[in-house]
PLY file of the C-alpha trace (Angstrom):
ply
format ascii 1.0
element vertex 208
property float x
property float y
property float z
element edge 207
property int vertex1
property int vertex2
end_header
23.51 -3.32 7.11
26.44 -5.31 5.71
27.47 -8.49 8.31
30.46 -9.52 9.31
29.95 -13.11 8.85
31.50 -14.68 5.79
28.99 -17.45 4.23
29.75 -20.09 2.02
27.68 -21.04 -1.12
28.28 -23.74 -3.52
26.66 -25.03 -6.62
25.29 -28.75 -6.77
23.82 -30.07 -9.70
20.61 -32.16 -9.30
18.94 -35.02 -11.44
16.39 -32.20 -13.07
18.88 -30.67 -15.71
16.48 -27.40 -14.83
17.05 -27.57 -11.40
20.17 -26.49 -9.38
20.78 -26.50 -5.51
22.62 -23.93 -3.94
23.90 -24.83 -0.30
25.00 -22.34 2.46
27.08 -23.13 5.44
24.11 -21.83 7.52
20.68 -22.78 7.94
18.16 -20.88 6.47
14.46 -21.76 7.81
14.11 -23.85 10.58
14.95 -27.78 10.15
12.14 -29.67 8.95
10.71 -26.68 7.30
10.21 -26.54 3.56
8.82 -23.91 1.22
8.11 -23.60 -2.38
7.22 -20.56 -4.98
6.73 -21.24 -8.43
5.40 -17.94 -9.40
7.04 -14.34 -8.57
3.61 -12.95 -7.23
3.36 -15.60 -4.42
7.12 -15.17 -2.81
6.21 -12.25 -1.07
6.30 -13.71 2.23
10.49 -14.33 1.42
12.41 -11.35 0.66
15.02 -13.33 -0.80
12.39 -15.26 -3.34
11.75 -11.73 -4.55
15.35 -10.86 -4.90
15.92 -14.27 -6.96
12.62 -13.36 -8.88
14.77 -10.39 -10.24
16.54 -12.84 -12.33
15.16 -12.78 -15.90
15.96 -17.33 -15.94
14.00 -18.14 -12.79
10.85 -19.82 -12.93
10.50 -21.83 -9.50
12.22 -21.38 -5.84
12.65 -23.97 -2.93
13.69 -23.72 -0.16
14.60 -25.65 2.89
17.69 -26.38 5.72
19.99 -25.05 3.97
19.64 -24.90 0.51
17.84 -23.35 -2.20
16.83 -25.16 -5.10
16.29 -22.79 -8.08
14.35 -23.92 -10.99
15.23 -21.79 -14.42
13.48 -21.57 -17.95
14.83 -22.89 -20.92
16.53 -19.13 -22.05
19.62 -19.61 -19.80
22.41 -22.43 -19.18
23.56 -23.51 -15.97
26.97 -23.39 -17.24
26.69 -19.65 -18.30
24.86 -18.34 -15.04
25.75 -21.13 -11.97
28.39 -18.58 -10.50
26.65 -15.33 -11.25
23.43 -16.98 -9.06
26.09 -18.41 -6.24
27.60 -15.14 -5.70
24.18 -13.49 -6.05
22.80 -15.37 -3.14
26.46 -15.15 -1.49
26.51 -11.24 -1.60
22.62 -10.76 -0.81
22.90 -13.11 2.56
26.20 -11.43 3.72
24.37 -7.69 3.47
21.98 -9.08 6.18
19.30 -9.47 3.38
16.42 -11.68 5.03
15.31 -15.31 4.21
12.12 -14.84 5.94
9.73 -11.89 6.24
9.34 -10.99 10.30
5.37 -12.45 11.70
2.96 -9.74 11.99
0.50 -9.96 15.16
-3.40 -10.40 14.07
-3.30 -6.81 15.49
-0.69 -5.35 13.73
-0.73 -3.55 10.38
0.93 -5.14 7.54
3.88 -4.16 5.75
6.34 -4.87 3.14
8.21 -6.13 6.36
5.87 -8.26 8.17
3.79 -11.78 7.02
1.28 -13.37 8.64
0.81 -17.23 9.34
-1.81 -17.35 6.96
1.55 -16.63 4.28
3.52 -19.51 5.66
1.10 -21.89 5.73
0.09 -21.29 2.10
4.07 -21.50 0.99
5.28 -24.08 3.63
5.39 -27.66 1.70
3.99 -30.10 5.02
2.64 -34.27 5.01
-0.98 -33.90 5.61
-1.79 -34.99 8.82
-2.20 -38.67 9.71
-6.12 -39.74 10.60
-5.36 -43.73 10.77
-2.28 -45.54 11.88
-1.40 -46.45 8.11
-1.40 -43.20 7.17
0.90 -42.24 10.30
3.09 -45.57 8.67
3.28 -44.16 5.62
4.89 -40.78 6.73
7.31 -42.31 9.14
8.58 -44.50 5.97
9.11 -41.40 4.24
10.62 -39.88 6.78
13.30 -42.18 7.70
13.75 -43.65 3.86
13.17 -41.57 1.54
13.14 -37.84 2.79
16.99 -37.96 3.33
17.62 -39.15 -0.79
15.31 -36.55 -2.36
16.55 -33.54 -0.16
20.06 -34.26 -1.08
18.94 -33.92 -4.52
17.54 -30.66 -3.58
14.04 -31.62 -3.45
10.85 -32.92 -1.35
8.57 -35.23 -1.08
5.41 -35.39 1.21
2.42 -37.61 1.66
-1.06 -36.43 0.72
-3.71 -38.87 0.88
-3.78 -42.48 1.12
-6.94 -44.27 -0.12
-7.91 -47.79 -1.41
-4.45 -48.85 -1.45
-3.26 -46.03 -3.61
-1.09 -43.46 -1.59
-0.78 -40.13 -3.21
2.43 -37.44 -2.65
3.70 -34.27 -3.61
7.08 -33.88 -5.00
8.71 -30.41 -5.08
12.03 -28.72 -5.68
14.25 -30.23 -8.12
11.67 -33.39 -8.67
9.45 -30.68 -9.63
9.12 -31.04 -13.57
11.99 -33.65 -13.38
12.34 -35.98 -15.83
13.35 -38.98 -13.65
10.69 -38.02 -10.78
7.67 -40.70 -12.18
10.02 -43.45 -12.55
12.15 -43.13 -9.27
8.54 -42.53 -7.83
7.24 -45.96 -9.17
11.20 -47.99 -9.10
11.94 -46.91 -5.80
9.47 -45.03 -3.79
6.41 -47.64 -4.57
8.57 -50.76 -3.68
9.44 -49.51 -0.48
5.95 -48.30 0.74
4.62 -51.48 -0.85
7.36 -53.38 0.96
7.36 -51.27 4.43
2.98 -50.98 4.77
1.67 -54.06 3.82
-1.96 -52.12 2.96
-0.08 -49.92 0.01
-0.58 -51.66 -2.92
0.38 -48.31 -5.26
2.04 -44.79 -5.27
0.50 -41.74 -7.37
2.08 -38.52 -7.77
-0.25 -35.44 -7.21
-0.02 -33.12 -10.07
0.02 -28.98 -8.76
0 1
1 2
2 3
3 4
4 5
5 6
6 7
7 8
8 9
9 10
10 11
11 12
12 13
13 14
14 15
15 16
16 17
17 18
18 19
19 20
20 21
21 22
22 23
23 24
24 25
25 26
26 27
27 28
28 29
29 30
30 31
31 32
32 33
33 34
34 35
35 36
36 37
37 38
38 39
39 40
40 41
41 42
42 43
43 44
44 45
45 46
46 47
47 48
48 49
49 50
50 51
51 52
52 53
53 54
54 55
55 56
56 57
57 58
58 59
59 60
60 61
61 62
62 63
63 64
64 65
65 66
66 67
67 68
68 69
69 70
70 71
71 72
72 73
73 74
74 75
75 76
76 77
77 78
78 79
79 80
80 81
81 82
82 83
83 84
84 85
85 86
86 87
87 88
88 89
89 90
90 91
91 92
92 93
93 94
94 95
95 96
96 97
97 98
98 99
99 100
100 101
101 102
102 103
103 104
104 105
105 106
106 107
107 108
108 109
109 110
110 111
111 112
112 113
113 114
114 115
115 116
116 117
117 118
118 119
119 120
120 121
121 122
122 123
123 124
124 125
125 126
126 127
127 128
128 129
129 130
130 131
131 132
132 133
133 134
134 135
135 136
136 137
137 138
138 139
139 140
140 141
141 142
142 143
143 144
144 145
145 146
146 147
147 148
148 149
149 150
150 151
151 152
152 153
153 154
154 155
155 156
156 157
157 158
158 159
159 160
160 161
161 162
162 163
163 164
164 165
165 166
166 167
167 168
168 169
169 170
170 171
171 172
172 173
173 174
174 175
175 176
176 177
177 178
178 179
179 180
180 181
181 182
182 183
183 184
184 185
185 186
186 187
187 188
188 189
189 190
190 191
191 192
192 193
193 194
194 195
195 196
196 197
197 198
198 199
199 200
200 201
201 202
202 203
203 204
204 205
205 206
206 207
């Protein structure tokens, strides 16, 4: 059923020409929460995934806050489809469509409605826990530093290992596939861990 809230969506470029964020004047999932689909037959947990999935040009959904980063093949141009998507993701949000498919109980049956945990873990982009006090550094520097950059450039970045020195993280969204991704990883990212945790001596970037 149609609401009678009136969103606003607007376009945002993003340093992957491929990538474009859309933001909303509401939030979507929970703060802090992040999730990623980069194939049609995994974004049935998110009813609008599936809806954006219906567009023949998209190859990769994130999404997190507020904003959906969409990732498209090489068929389409930005500049021929940007305000078909906005209004697309304008009109589907305003009709009440979902972001999020309700939780089924471990008792209940499941529907085209309902997802389970099991669904949100598997989509929800997280840091893998801390088991040392570097490690625990590590994230916090991320956190505080570097989080707030890539989001704003509608991506993500999260720790995944640290060993011998070499700390390992996932990038996702628009960094996923970028072309600027390695180097800001190593320019930017690598000085300031190397700078911030004295036992970093290098960053890697995990390849999904």
């Amino acid at each position: 059923m149609p609401t009678n809230n009136i969103i606003s969506i607007y376009a945002e470029m993003t340093p992957n020409p491929m990538a474009m964020k859309f933001v909303a004047d509401k939030m979507l999932v929970p703060e802090g929460v992040q999730f990623e689909f980069l194939k049609q037959n995994e974004a049935s947990p998110s009813p609008l995934a599936q809806k954006l999935y219906e567009l023949p040009f998209v190859k990769g959904i994130f999404i997190s806050s507020n904003f959906i980063t969409i990732l498209k093949n090489e068929k389409a141009m930005w500049d021929d489809v940007v305000f078909d998507v906005r209004d697309y993701i304008k009109e589907y949000l305003q009709s009440g469509g979902k972001v999020w498919n309700n939780i089924s109980s471990p008792t209940e049956e499941r529907t085209a409605e309902t997802t389970t945990m099991a669904d949100i873990r598997a989509a929800q982009i997280t840091h893998t826990e801390p088991t040392s006090d570097t490690e625990g550094k590590i994230i916090d520097a991320i956190e505080q530093y570097v989080k707030p950059a890539v989001e704003n450039d509608g991506g993500v970045i999260v720790f995944r290992s640290f060993k011998d020195g070499i700390v390992t993280l996932q990038l996702s969204g628009s960094c996923n596939g970028c072309p600027s991704s390695s180097k800001t990883l190593k320019s930017a990212v690598e000085q300031l861990l190397v700078r911030m945790v004295p036992e970093v001596v290098e960053v890697r970037q995990e390849m999904v």
